[in-house]
C-alpha positions in Angstrom: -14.7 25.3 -14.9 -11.4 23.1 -15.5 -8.3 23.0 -17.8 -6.3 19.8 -17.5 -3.0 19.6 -19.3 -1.3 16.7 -20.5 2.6 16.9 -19.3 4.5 14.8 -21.9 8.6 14.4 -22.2 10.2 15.8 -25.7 11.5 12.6 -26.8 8.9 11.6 -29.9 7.1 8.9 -29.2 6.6 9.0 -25.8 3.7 8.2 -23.1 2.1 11.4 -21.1 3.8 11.3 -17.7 1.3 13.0 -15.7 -0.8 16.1 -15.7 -1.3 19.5 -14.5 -5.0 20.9 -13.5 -7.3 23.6 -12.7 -10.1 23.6 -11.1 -12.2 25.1 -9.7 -11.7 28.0 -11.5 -13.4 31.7 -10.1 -12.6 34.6 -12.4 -14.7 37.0 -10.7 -12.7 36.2 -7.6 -9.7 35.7 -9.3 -8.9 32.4 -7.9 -8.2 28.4 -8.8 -7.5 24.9 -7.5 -4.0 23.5 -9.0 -3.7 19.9 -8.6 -0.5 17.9 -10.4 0.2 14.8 -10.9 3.4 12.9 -12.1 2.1 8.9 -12.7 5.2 7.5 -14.4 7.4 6.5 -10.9 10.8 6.9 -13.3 9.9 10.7 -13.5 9.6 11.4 -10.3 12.7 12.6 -9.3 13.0 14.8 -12.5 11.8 18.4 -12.3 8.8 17.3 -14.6 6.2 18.6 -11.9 7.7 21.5 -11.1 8.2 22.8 -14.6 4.7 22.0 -15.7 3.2 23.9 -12.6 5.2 26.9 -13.6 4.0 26.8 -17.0 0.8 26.1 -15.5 1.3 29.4 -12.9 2.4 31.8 -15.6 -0.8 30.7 -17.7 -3.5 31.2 -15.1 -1.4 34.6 -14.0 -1.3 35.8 -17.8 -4.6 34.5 -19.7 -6.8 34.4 -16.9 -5.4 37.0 -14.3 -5.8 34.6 -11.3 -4.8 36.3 -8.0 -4.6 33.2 -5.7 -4.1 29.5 -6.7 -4.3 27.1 -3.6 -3.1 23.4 -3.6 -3.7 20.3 -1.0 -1.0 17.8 -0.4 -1.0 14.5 2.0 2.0 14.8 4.5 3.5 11.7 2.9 4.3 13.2 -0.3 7.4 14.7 0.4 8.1 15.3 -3.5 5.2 17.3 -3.8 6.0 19.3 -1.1 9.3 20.3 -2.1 8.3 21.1 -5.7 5.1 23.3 -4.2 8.0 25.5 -1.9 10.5 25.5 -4.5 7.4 27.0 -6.5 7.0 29.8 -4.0 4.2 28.1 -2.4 3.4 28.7 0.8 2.1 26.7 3.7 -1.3 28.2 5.1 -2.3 25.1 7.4 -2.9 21.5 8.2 -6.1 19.3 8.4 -4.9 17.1 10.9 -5.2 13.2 10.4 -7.5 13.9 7.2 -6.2 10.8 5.1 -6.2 7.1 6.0 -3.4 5.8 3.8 -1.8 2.7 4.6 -3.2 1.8 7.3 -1.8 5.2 9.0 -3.5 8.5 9.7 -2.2 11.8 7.3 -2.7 15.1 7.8 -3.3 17.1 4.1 -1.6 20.4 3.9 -2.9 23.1 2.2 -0.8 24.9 -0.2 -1.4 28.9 -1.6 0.1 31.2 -3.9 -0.8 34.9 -3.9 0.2 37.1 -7.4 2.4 39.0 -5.8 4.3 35.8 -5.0 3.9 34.1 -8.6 5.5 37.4 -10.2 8.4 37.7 -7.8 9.2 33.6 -7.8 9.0 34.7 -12.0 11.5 37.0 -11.7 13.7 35.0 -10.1 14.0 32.3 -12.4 14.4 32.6 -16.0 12.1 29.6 -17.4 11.6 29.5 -21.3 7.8 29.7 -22.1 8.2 26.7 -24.5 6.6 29.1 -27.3 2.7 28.5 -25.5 2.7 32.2 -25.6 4.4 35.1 -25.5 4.7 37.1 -21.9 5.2 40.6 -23.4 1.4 40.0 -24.8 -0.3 40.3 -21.6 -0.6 42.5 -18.6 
């Protein structure tokens, strides 16, 4: 199972800039697939991704009680990696020269966050819930 999410600006009248996913989705196991994508190259540089993966975080961690949500990056997207670790994401290895992208070789880094992790990086950050849903309603 998948939820895909639409990540939009709050200025009316305004094009989605990207999305946020889940995949792969394994509730008797307690784990996901998070994959994130900001398409509009003027909102790169804003912290557009990394707000929408921690709404995205606190979701799967609330609603659906997911233990472990594990991302794959290419080694070129140096963005994406930064947002992941400023996330709390850790690095648990490296498929090596996985990705021909301009006519060079890429390794893909995988990317995991465990619950324990999600809840501390949480409470380390204040980050308004944007009214989705209210914390205090779930475990």
């Amino acid at each position: 199972s998948a939820l895909t999410l639409v990540v939009q600006t709050q200025v009316p009248d305004t094009k989605p800039i990207g999305f946020v996913r889940l995949f792969n989705v394994n509730l008797a196991e307690r784990f996901a697939f998070l994959e994130i994508g900001i398409v509009n190259p003027r909102s790169l540089r804003g912290s557009w991704g990394i707000d929408a993966s921690r709404l995205t975080l606190a979701w799967a961690m609330d609603a659906l009680e997911i233990r472990r949500i594990e991302t794959k990056v290419y080694a070129y997207n140096v963005l994406s990696i930064n947002s992941l670790r400023r996330n709390g994401f850790q690095q648990e290895g490296v498929l090596r020269q996985a990705k021909t992208y301009g006519g060079e070789r890429w390794d893909i880094i995988i990317f995991s966050i465990l619950e324990d992790e999600m809840r501390a990086q949480r409470a380390q950050e204040s980050f308004p819930y944007m009214g989705f849903w209210e914390p205090d309603d779930h475990p």
